[in-house]
Every structure is written in C-alpha cells, then in structure tokens.
C-alpha positions as CSV (number, residue, x, y, z in Angstrom):
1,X,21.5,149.0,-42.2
2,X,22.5,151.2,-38.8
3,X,25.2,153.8,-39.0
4,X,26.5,155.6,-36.2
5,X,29.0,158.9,-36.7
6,X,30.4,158.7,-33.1
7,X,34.1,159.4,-32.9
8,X,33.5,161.8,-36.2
9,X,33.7,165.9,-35.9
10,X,31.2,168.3,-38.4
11,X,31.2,171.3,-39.5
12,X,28.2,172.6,-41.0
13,X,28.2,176.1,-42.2
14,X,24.9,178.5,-41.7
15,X,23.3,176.1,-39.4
16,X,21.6,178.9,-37.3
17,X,18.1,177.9,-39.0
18,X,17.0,176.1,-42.0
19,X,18.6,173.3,-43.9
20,X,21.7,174.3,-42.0
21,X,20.0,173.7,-38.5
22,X,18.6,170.5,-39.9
23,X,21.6,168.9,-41.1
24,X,23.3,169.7,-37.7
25,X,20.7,168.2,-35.8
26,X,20.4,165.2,-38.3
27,X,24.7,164.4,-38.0
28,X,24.2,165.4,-33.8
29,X,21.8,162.3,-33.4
30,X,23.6,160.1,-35.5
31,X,26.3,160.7,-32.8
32,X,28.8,163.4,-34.7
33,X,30.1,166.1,-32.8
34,X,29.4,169.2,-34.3
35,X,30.7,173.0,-34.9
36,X,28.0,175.1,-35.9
37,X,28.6,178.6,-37.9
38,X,26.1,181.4,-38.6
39,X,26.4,185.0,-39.1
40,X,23.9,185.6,-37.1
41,X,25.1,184.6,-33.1
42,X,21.4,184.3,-31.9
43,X,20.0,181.5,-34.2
44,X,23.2,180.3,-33.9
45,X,22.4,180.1,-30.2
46,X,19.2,178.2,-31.0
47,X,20.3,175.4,-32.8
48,X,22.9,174.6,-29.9
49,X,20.6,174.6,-27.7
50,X,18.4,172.8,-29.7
51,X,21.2,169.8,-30.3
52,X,22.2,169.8,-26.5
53,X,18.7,169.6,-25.3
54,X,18.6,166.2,-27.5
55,X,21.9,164.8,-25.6
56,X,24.3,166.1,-28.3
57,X,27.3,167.8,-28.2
58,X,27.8,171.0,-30.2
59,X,30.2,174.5,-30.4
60,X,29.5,177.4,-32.4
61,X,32.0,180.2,-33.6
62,X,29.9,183.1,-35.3
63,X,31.1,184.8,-38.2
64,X,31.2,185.9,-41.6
65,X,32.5,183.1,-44.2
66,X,32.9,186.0,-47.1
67,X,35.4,187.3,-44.7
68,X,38.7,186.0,-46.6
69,X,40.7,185.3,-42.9
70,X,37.2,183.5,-41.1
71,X,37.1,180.5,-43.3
72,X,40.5,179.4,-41.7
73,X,39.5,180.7,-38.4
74,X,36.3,178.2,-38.8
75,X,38.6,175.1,-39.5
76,X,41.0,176.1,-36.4
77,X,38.1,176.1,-34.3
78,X,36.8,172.8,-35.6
79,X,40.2,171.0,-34.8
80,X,41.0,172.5,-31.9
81,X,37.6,172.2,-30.2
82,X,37.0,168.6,-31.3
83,X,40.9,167.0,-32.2
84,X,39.8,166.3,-36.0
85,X,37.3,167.8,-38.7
86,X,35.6,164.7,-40.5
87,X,33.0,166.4,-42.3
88,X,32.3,169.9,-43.9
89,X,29.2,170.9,-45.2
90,X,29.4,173.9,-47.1
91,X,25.5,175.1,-46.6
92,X,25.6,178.6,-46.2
93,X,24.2,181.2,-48.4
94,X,21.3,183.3,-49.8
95,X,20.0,184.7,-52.5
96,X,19.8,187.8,-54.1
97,X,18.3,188.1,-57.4
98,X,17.5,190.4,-59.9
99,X,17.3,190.0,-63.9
100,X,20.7,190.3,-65.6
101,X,20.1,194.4,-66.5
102,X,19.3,195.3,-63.6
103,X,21.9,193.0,-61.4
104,X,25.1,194.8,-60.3
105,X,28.4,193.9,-60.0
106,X,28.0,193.9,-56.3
107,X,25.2,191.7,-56.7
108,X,27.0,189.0,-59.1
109,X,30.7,189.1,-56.8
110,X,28.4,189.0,-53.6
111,X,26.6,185.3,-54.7
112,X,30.3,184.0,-55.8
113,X,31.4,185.2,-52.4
114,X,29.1,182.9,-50.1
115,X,28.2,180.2,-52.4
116,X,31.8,179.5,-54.3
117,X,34.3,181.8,-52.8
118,X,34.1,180.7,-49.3
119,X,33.5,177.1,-49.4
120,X,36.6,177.0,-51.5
121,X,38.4,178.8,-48.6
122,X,37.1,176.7,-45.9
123,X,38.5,173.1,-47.9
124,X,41.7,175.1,-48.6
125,X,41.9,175.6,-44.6
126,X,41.2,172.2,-44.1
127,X,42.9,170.5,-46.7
128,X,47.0,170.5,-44.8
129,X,44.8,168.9,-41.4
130,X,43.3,166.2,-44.0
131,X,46.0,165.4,-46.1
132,X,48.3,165.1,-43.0
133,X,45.4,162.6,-41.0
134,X,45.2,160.5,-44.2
135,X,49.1,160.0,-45.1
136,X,49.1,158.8,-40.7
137,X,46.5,156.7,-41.1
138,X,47.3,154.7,-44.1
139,X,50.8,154.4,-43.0
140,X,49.1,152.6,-40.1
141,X,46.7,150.3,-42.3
142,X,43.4,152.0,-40.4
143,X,42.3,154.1,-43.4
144,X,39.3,156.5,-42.4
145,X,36.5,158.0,-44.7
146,X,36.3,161.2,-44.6
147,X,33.5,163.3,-46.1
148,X,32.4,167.0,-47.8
149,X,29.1,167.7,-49.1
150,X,28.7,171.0,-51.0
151,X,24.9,172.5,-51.3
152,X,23.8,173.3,-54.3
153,X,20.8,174.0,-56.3
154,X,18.7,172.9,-59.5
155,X,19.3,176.9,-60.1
156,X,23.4,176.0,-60.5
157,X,22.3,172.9,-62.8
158,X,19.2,173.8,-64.9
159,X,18.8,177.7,-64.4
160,X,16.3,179.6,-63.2
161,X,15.3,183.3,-64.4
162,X,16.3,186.2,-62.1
163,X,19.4,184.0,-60.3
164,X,22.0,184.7,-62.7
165,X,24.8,184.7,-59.8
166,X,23.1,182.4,-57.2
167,X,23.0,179.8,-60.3
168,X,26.8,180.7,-61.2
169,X,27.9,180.8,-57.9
170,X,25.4,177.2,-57.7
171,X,26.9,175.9,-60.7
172,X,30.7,176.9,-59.8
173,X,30.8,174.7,-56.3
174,X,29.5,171.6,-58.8
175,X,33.1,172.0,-60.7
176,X,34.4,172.3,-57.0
177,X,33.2,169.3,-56.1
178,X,34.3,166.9,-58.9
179,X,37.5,168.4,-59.2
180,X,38.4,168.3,-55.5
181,X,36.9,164.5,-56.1
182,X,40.0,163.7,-58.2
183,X,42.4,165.3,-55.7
184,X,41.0,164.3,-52.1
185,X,40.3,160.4,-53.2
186,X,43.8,159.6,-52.7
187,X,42.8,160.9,-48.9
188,X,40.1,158.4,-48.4
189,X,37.4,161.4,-48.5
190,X,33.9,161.7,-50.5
191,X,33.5,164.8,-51.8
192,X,29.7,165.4,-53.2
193,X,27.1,167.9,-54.0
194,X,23.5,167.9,-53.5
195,X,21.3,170.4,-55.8
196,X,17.9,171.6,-53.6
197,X,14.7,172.6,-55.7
198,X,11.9,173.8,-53.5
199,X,12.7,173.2,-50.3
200,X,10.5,175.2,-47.4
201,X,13.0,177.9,-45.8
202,X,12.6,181.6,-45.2
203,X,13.8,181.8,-49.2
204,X,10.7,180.8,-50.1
205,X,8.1,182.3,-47.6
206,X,6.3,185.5,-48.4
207,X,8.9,188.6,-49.5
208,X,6.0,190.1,-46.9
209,X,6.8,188.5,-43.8
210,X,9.3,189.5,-41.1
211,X,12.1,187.4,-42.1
212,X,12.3,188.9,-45.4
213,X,15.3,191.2,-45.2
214,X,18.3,190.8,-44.3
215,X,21.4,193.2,-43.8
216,X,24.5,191.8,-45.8
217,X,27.4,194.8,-45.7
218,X,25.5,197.5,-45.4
219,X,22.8,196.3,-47.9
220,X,19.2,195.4,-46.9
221,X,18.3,192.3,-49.3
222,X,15.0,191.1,-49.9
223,X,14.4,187.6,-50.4
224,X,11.1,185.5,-50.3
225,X,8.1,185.4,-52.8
226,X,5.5,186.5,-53.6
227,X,2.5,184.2,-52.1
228,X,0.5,183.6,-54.8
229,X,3.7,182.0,-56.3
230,X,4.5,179.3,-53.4
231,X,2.0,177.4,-54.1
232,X,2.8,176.8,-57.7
233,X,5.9,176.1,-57.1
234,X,5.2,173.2,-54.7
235,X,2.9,171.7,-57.4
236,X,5.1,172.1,-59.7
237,X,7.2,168.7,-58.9
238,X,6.1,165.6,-58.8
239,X,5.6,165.0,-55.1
240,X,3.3,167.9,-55.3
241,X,4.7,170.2,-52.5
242,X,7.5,171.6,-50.9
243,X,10.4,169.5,-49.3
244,X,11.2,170.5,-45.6
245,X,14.3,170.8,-44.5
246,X,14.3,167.7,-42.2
247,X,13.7,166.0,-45.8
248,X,16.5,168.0,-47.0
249,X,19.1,166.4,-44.6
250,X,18.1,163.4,-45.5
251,X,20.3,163.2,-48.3
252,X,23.3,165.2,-46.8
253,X,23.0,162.6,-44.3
254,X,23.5,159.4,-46.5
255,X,26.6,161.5,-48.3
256,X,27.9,161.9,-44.8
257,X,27.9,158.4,-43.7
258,X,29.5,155.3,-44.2
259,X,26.5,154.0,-46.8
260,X,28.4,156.6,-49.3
261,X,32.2,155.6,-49.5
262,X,32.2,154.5,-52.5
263,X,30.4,157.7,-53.8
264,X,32.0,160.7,-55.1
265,X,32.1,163.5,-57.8
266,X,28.0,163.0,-57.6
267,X,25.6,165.4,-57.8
268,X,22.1,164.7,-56.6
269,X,19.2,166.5,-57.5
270,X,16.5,166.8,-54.0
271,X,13.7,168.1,-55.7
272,X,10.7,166.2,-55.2
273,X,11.3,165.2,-58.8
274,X,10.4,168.9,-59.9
275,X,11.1,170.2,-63.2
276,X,14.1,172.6,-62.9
C-alpha cells in the first residue's frame, strides 16, 4: 500500500546526524515538509542540505531543547514556517552513563532534561495549535490524523547496567506516551513510542574516535565503547548485527503515516530481536 505525507508539516528533534537525520530524510521523501533541530547548527546544516539536494523542502532553527523557553520557540517556528505542525518526533538525546555510585545529581537531572523534560515541553507548546486544528476540523466533518512518536530505548523498558538516568529518563517518555494517548485521541492524533536496542550511531562507535566527546554546559561527556564490546553487542540479537539508522526510521515512518491511525499508546521494541 503507497502513502504519501504531502500537505503534512514535521518536526524532528536532533536530526543533525544519526537516527534524527534519517527520520528527516525518510518523512522528506515521503513528501512531508520538515523543521529540523540540533544543537549543533553545522550538522544541522548537513542534513538540510542533504533533504534539499533530494527535492525536499526543509527549515532548521538550532538550539537547545533543555532550554525551558526553546521547546516553544521550536513549535512557533514549525507553524509559522510551514502553517501547521502534523508530526513531532521527539528524537533527541544522549547518553551519559555511569554506575549508580558514581552518577551525580547533575548526571541523573541532565538525562531527565533531554529525554523526558523536553519532549514534554515541546507537546505542551504544541498542544493549544492541536487542540484548536482538531475542534475546526471536526466541526467541518474533514477530521485529520495527526501523529507523535517519542524515541525510546530497550534501556527505558528492560534496563541496562550503567544507564540509570538514560533508562529513567527512557522509561518516563513511555508513561508520556500512553498517557498523552488517552488525552490527544479525542484530537484525532497517534501518539507512540519506539524503544531502539543497538542501533549504529556515534553512541555506539569507539569511546576512541573523534566523535566521542561532546560539550553539554560546560561538561565534556564521553560516550561510545569500547571496541572489543561492539561486536558483541551486534551478535547479541537475533539478526546478528547492528541496525542502521535508515533501518531505524523505518519504524518511525509506519507510526507517522496513515498505515498507523488506528495505533496508539504502543510501544515497539527495534531491536533486531535482541535480548534487552
């Protein structure tokens, strides 16, 4: 069955590389229009580029979600760029992990901040635009679909040693999502979560390489892993390797279309049918 998102406005949060970039370029060719948001402006710069090189049409705003004004900011842009926001994908975040006695409380509150905190912000922003756009349109008997997909991880459903607030921050935006389920159906939009294992972004390439800091407030954060441990974890599902992140946005894609409206509160687990 064909689907085509033209006529319908994204916004896909840390889409400068990664899942994020994938996604954006996934809901681009199915014929969305797309606002693009990174902290970082020049792979933000990329992945425009990238979308209107392929005939698609794309803005960006820059900026930092954990930034309590931004999130609104984001969803003002989105309207006023595009006239509508009819998908949010709540991607953005990173990890930054350490076993419970050694984590800090700046540690825990910063994984709440990106992978909770804002994307509860950013529906908040967006929720008068959507409420408004649904009570119109079902007055008018032309009812319209609207979707959220929230990224998780099999960290926020099954655990996973040394990600006690990536998995709680994981875990929290799964309550998000079936609870704003029960409020937002009356709107005519999906609201889902899908749960990543091993997918094949910079958060799992070597802790060694030269993506493997990054600068958060001040703070230089490591992330990556060892080597010796990426290949274990690839075999460690059943497809026997890592996902890309083209695979990845696969299944954002079916939540974002028209092949999911009857599909919400769901969590679905992209691992390659690894172990958790």
């Amino acid at each position: 069955m064909a689907f085509s998102l033209r006529g319908k406005t994204a916004l896909v949060t840390g889409s400068g590389r990664g899942i994020g970039r994938a996604i954006a370029m996934k809901l681009s060719g199915a014929g969305a229009s797309v606002l693009l948001n990174d902290i970082d402006p020049k792979p933000l710069a990329e992945s425009i580029s990238l979308i209107e090189g392929a005939g698609g049409v794309a803005k960006a705003l820059a900026g930092d979600l954990t930034s309590p004004e931004f999130p609104q900011q984001l969803v003002d842009a989105t309207v006023a760029g595009f006239g509508s926001i009819d998908i949010i994908v709540n991607n953005a975040g990173y990890s930054w992990d350490s076993v419970i006695q050694k984590m800090t409380d700046e540690q825990f509150q910063a994984m709440l901040d990106i992978h909770l905190v804002a994307p509860f912000r950013i529906l908040r922003a967006a929720s008068g635009w959507i409420r408004e756009a649904a009570k119109r349109e079902n007055a008018e008997g032309r009812p319209v679909m609207r979707k959220v997909v929230n990224i998780s991880s099999v960290s926020g459903t099954n655990g996973n040693a040394g990600q006690s607030g990536y998995g709680a921050g994981k875990a929290g935006i799964n309550g998000l999502t079936k609870t704003l389920a029960k409020e937002w159906g009356r709107y005519n939009v999906n609201v889902n979560s899908v749960a990543f294992g091993s997918i094949d972004t910079r958060m799992l390439q070597s802790m060694h390489s030269a993506e493997s800091v990054i600068e958060r407030k001040g703070q230089q954060i490591r992330i990556g892993i060892q080597p010796e441990f990426r290949e274990k974890i690839g075999s460690g599902c059943s497809l026997g390797r890592l996902g890309t992140p083209e695979e990845a946005a696969g299944a954002v894609l079916f939540f974002c279309s028209p092949l999911s409206d009857y599909v919400s509160g769901e969590i679905l687990t992209v691992s390659g049918g690894g172990r958790g």
